[in-house]
VOBA-1610 file (N, C-alpha, C; in pm, whole numbers, padded with zeros to 5 digits, always signed):
BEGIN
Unk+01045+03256+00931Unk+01016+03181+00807Unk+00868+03154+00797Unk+00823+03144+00643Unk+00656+03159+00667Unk+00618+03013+00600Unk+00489+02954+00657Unk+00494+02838+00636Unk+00396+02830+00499Unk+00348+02716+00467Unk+00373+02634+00341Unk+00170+02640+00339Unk+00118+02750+00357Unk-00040+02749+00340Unk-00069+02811+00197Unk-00039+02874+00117Unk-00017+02891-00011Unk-00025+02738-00109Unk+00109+02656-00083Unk+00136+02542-00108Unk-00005+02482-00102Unk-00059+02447+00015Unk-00225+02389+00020Unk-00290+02443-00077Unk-00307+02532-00113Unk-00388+02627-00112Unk-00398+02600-00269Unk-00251+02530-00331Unk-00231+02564-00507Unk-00244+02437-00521Unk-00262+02337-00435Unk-00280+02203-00442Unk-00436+02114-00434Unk-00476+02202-00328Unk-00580+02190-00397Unk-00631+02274-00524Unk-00612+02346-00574Unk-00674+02438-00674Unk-00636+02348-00814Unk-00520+02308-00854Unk-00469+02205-00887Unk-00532+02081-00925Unk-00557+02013-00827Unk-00698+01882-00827Unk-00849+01968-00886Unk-00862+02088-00836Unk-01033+02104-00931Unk-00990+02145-01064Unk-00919+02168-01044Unk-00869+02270-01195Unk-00863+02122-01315Unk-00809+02013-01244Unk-00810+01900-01282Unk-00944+01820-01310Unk-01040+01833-01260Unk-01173+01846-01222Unk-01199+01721-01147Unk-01138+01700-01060Unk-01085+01604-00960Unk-01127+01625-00796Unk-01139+01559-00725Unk-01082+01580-00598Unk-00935+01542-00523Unk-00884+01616-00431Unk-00752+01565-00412Unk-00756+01482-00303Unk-00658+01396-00333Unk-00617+01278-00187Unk-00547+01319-00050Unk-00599+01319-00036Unk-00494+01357+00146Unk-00514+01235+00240Unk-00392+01237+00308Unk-00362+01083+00334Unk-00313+01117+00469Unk-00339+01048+00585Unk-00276+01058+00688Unk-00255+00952+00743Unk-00078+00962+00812Unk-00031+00867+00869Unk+00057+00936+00984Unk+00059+00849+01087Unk+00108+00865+01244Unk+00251+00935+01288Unk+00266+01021+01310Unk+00459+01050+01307Unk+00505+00960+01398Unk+00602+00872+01356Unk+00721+00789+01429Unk+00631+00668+01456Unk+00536+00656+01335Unk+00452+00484+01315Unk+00556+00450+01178Unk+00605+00300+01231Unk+00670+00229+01326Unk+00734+00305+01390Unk+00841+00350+01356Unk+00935+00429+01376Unk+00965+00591+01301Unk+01028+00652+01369Unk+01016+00829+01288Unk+01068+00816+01172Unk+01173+00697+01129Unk+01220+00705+00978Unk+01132+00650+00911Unk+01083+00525+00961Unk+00969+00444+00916Unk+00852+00506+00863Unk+00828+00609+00995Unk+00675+00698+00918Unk+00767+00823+00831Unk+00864+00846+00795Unk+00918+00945+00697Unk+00859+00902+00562Unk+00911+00738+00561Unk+00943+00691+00457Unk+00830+00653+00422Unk+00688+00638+00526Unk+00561+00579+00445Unk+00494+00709+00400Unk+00523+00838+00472Unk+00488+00957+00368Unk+00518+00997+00222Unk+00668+00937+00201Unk+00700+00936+00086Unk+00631+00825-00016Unk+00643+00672+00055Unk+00560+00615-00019Unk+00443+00656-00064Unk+00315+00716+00002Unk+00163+00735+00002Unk+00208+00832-00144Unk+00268+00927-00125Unk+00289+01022-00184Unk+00360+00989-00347Unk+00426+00914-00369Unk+00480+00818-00489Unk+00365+00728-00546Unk+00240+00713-00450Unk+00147+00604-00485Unk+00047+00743-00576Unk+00031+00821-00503Unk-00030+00974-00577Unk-00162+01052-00447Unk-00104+01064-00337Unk-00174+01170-00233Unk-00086+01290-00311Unk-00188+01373-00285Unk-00148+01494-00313Unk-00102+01617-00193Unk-00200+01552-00092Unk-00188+01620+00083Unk-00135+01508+00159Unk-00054+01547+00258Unk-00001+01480+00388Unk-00060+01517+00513Unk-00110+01405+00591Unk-00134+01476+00707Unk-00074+01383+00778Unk+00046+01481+00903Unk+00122+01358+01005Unk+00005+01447+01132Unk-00043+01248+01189Unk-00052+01261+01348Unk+00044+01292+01405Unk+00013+01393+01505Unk+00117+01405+01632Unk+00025+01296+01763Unk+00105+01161+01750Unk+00033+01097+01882Unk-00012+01122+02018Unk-00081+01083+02047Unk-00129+01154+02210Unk-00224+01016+02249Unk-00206+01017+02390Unk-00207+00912+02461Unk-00381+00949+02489Unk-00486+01040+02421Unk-00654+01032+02442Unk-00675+01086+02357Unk-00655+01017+02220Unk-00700+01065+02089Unk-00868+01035+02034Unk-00950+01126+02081Unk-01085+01119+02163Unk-01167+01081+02021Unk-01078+01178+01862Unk-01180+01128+01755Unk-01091+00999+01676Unk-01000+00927+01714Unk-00946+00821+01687Unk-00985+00691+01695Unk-01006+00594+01589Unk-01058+00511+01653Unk-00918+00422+01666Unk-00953+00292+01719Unk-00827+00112+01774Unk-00778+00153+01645Unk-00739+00181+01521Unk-00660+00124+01434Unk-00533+00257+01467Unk-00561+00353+01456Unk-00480+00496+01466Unk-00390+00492+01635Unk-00563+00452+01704Unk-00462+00422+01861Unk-00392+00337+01832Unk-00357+00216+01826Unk-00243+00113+01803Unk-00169+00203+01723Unk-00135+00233+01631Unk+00015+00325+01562Unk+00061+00431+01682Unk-00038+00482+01729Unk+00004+00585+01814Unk+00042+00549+01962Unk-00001+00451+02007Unk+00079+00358+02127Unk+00140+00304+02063Unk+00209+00233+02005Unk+00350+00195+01945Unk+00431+00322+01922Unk+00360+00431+01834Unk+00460+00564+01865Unk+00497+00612+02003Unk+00466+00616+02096Unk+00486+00690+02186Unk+00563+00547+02273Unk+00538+00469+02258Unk+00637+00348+02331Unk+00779+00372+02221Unk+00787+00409+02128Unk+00931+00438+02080Unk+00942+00587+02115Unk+00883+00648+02206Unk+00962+00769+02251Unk+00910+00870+02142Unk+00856+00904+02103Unk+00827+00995+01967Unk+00815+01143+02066Unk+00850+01210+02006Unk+00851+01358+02041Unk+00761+01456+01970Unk+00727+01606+02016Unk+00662+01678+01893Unk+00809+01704+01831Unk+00938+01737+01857Unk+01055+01748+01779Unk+01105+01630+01641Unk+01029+01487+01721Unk+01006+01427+01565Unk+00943+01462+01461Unk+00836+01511+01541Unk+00712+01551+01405Unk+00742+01633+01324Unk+00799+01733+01343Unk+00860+01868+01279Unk+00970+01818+01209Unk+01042+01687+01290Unk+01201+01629+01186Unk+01070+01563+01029Unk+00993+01455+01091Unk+00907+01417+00953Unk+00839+01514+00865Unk+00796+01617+00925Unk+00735+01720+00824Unk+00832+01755+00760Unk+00971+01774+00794Unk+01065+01878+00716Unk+01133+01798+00616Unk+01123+01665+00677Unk+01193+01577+00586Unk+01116+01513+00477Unk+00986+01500+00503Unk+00896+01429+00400Unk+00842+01570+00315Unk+00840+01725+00375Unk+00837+01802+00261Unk+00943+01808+00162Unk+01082+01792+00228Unk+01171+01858+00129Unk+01191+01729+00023Unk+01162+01626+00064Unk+01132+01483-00013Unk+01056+01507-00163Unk+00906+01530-00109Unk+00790+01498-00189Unk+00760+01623-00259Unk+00784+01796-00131Unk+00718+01912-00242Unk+00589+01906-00217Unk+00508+01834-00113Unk+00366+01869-00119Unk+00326+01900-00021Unk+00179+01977+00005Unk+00203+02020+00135Unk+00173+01924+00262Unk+00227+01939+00383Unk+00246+01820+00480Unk+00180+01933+00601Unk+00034+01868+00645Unk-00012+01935+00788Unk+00047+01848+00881Unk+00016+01926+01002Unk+00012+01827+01116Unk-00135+01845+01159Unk-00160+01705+01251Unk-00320+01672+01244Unk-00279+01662+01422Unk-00321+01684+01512Unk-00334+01662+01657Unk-00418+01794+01772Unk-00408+01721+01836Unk-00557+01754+01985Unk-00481+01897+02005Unk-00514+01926+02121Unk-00528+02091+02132Unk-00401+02091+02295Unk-00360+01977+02322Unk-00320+01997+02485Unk-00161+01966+02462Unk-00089+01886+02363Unk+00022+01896+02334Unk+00089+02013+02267Unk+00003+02075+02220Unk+00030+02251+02182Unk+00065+02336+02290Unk-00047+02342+02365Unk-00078+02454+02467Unk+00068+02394+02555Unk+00079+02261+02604Unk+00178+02237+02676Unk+00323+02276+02603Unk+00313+02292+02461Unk+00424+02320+02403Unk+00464+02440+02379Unk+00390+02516+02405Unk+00379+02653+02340Unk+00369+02710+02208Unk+00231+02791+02201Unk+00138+02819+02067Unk+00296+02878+01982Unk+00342+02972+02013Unk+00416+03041+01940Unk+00563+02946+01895Unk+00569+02885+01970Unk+00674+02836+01965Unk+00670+02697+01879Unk+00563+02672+01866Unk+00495+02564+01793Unk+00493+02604+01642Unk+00426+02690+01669Unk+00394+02782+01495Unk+00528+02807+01439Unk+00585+02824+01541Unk+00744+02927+01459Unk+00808+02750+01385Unk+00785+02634+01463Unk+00924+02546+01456Unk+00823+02488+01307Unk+00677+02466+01300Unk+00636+02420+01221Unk+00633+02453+01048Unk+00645+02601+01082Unk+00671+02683+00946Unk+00777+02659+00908Unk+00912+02665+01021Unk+01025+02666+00973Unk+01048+02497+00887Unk+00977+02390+00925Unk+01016+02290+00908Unk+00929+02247+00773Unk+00859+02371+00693Unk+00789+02361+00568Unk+00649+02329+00569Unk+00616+02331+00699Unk+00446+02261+00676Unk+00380+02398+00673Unk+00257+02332+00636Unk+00109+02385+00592Unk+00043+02414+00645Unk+00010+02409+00803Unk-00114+02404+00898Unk-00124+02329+00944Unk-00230+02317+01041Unk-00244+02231+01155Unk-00389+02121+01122Unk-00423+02030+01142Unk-00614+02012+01180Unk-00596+02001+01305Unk-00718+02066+01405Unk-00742+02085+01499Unk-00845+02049+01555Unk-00911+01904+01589Unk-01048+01858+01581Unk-01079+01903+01740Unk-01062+01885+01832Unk-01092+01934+01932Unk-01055+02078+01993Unk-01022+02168+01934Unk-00983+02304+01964Unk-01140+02362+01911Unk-01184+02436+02016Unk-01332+02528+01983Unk-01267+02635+01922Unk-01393+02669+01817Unk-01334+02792+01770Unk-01295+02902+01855Unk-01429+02913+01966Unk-01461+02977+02019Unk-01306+03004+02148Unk-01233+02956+02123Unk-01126+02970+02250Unk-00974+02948+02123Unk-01011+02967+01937Unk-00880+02917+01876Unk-00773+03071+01878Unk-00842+03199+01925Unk-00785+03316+01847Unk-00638+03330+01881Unk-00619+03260+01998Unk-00444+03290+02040Unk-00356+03206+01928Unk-00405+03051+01906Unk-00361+02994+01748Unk-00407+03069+01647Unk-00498+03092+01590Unk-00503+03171+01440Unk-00400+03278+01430Unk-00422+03371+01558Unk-00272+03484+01587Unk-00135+03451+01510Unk-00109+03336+01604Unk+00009+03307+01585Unk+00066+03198+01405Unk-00064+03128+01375Unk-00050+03027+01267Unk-00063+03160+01137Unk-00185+03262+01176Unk-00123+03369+01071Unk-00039+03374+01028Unk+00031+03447+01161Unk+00182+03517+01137Unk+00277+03482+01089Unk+00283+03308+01111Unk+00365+03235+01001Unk+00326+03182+00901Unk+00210+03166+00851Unk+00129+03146+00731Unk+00127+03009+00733Unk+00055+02983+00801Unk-00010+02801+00854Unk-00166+02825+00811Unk-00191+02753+00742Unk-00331+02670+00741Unk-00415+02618+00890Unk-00540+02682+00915Unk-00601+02643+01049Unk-00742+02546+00964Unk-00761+02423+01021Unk-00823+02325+00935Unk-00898+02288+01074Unk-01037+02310+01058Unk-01138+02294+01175Unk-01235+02167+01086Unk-01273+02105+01216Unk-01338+01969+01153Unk-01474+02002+01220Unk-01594+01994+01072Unk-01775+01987+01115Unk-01809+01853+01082Unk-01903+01841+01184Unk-02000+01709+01179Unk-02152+01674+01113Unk-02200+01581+01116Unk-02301+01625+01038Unk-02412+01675+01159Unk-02401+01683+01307Unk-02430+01717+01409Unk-02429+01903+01385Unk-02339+01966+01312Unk-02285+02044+01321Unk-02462+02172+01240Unk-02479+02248+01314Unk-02598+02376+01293Unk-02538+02399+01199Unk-02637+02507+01102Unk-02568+02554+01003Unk-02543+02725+01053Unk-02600+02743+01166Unk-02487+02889+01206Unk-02381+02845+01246Unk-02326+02714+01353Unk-02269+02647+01400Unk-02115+02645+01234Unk-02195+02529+01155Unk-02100+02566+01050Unk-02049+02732+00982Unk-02133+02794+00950Unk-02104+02956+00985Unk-01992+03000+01042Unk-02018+02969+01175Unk-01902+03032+01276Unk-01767+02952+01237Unk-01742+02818+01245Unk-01650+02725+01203Unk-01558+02764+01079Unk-01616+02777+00959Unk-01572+02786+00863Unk-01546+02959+00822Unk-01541+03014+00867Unk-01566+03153+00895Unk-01376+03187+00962Unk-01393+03077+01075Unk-01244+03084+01138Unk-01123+03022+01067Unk-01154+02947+00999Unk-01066+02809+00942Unk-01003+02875+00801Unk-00899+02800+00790Unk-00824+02831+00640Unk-00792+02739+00593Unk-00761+02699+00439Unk-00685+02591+00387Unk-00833+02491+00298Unk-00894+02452+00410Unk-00992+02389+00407Unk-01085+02385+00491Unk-01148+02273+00498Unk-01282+02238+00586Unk-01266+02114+00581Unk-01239+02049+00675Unk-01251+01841+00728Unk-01385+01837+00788Unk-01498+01797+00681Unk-01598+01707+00682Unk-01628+01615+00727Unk-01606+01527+00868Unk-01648+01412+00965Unk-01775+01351+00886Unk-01736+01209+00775Unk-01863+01197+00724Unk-01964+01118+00810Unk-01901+01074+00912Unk-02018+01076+01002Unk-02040+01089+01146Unk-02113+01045+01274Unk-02033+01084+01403Unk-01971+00951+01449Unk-01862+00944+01519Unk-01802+00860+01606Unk-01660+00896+01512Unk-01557+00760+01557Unk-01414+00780+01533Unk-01364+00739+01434Unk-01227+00758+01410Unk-01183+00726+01290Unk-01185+00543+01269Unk-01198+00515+01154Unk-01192+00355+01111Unk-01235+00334+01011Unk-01249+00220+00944Unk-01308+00192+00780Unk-01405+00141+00804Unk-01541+00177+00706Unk-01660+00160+00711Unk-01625+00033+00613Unk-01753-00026+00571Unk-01820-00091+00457Unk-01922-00016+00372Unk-01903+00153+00390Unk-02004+00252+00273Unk-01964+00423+00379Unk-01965+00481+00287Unk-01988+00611+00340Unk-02136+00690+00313Unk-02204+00729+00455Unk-02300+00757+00434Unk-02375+00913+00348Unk-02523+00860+00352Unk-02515+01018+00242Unk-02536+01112+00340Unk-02519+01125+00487Unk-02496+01249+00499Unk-02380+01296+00540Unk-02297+01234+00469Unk-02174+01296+00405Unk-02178+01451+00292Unk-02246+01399+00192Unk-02257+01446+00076Unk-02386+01576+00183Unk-02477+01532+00251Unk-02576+01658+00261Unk-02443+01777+00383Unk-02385+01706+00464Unk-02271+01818+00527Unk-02235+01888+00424Unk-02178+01825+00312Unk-02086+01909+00234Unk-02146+02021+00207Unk-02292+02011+00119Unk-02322+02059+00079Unk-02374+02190+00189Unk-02436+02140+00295Unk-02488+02244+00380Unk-02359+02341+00438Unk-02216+02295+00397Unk-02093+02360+00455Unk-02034+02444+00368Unk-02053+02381+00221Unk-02034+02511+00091Unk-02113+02631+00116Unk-02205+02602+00159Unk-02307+02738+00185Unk-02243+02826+00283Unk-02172+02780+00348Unk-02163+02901+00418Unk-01962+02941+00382Unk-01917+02914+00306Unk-01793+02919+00285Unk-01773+02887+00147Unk-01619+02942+00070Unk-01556+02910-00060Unk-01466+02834-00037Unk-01437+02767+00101Unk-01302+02729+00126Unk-01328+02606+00051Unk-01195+02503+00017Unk-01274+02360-00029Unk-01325+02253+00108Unk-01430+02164+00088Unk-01500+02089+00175Unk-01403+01923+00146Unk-01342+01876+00239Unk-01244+01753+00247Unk-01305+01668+00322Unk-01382+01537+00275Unk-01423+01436+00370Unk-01362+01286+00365Unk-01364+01292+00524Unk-01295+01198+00603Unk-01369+01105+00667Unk-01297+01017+00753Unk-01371+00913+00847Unk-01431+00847+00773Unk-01375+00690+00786Unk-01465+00582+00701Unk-01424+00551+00574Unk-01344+00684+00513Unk-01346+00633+00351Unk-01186+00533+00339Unk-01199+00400+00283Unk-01085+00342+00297Unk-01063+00243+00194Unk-01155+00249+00106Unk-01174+00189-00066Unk-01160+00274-00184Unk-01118+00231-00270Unk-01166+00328-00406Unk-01255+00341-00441Unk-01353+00280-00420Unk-01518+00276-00445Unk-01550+00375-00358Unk-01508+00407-00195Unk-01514+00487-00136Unk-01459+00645-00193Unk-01397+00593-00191Unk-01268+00780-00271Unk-01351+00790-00412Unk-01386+00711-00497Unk-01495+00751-00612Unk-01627+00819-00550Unk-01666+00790-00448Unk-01807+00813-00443Unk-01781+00923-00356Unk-01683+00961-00253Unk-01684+01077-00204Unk-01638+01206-00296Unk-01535+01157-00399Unk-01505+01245-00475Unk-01629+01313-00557Unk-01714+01259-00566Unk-01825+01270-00657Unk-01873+01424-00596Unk-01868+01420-00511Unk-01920+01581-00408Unk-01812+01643-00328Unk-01723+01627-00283Unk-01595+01702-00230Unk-01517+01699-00305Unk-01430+01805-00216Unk-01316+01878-00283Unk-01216+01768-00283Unk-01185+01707-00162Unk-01100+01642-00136Unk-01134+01488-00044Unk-01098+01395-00049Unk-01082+01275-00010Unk-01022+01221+00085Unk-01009+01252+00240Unk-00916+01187+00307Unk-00973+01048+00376Unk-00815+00990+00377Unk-00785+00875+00412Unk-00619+00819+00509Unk-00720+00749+00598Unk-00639+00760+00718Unk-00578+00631+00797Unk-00743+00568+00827Unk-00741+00409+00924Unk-00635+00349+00806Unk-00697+00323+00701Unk-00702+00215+00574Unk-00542+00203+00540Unk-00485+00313+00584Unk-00279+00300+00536Unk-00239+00287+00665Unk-00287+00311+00785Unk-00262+00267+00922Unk-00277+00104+00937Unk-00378+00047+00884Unk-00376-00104+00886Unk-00307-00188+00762Unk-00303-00118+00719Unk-00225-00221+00573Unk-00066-00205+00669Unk+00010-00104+00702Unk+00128-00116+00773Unk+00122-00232+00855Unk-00003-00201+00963Unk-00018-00281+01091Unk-00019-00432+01043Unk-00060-00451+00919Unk-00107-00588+00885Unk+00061-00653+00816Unk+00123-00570+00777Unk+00254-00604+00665Unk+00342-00695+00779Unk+00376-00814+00690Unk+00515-00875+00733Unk+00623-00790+00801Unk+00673-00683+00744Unk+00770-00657+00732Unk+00745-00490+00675Unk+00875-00397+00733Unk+00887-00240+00704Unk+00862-00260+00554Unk+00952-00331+00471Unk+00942-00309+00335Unk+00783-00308+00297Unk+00720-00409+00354Unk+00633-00492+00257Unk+00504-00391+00334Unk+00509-00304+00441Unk+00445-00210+00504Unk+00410-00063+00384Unk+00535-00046+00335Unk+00562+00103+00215Unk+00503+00031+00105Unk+00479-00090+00062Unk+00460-00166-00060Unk+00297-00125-00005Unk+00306-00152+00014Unk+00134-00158+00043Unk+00068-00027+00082Unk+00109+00033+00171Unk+00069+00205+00156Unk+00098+00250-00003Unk+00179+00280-00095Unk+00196+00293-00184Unk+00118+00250-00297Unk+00069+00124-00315Unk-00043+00038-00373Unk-00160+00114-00333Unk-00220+00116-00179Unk-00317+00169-00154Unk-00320+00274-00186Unk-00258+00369-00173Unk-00261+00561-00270Unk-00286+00523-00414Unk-00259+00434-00486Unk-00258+00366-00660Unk-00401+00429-00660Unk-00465+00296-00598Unk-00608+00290-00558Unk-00687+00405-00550Unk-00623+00443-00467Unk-00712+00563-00378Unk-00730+00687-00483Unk-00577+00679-00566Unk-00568+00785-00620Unk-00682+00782-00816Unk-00639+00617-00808Unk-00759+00639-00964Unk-00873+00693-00885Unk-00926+00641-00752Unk-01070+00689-00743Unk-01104+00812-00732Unk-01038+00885-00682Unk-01064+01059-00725Unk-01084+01081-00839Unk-01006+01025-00960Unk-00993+01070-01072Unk-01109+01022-01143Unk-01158+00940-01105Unk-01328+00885-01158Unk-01415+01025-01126Unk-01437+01112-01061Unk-01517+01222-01022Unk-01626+01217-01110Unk-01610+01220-01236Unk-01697+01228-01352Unk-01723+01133-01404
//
């Protein structure tokens, strides 16, 4: 069965065509719980993300910052599996219809097996992977195999990042390009900086793929002002703590849902 990189692919095209950037939203698989994070994919996605990205948790999530680790130690203290992740992708695609990556490190793969990974992920409707710590330079046994089932390979540049450096990067990658708008880990700023906007730009140059920036953005003022120069908008900490902060499961989806509201007029400001 071939997976769901097309789907990306018309989704974003979709948002520019719109003359927009699109939302992509990521939240933790089996944060609180695996039904729990089913159901806040669906929420984000009812609020108006257009992309899903589920963490697969891991116990040294190196570009993560305390808000993502806390969901992801609470996931893995409820036992979460990569066999959950693949139950939430399959279930929050056949839900929503949009495309759903998985976002995780490079050592729960390899321990899982590349092929065997690719095969269960396609089958279960997703889109591709992001792969922030996988070098390009060592990805060709994954691209092989994420080909063959038609997965999206989503490599993340920094603003650290050369521009042969970006070259080589974006050269390997499909779907997109995840823009680190700045260095250190994931969390919500109080501004996203402008060399955000100079990555992007120095990363269009060497690629047509679309440019998606992340890290930090967790306002609509934020998602307006990144939209202003990317393709796409992700957002991550900011629906990880509104859960963490909620009374209650209900009042957890109420509020992810609200926050996509948000998130989602601010793309649509672009212009």
């Amino acid at each position: 069965m071939s997976g769901n990189r097309e789907l990306l692919d018309a989704a974003l095209a979709r948002a520019a065509a719109e003359d927009r950037a699109a939302l992509i939203a990521y939240l933790p698989g089996g944060f609180p719980t695996v039904d729990g994070g089913i159901e806040a994919v669906k929420a984000v996605v009812a609020g108006g993300a257009d992309i899903v990205e589920v963490g697969l948790p891991h116990s040294d999530p190196v570009l993560d910052g305390p808000v993502i680790q806390t969901a992801d130690d609470i996931a893995l203290k409820g036992g979460v599996k990569i066999a959950d992740i693949m139950r939430t992708v399959r279930e929050a695609y056949e839900a929503t219809g949009v495309p759903i990556l998985v976002m995780t490190y490079w050592n729960p793969i390899d321990r899982y097996g590349v092929d065997r990974f690719t095969a269960e992920l396609a089958a279960a409707g997703g889109a591709g992977c992001i792969l922030p710590d996988l070098p390009v330079q060592e990805s060709g046994l994954w691209r092989e195999h994420a080909e063959k089932h038609g997965l999206a390979t989503v490599f993340v540049v920094a603003p650290s990042s050369k521009d042969a450096r970006l070259a080589t990067i974006t050269a390997a990658g499909s779907g997109f390009v995840y823009a680190s708008s700045l260095m250190g880990v994931t969390g919500t700023r109080e501004s996203v900086g402008e060399q955000a906007q100079e990555l992007v730009r120095r990363t269009r140059a060497t690629t047509d793929l679309p440019v998606c920036v992340g890290i930090g953005v967790s306002t609509r003022e934020h998602a307006e002002q990144v939209a202003g120069f990317a393709d796409g908008v992700i957002v991550g900490s900011a629906f990880v703590k509104r859960m963490l902060d909620a009374p209650d499961a209900a009042a957890g989806l109420a509020a992810v849902r609200a926050l996509a509201g948000e998130l989602a007029e601010g793309v649509r400001k672009r212009r």
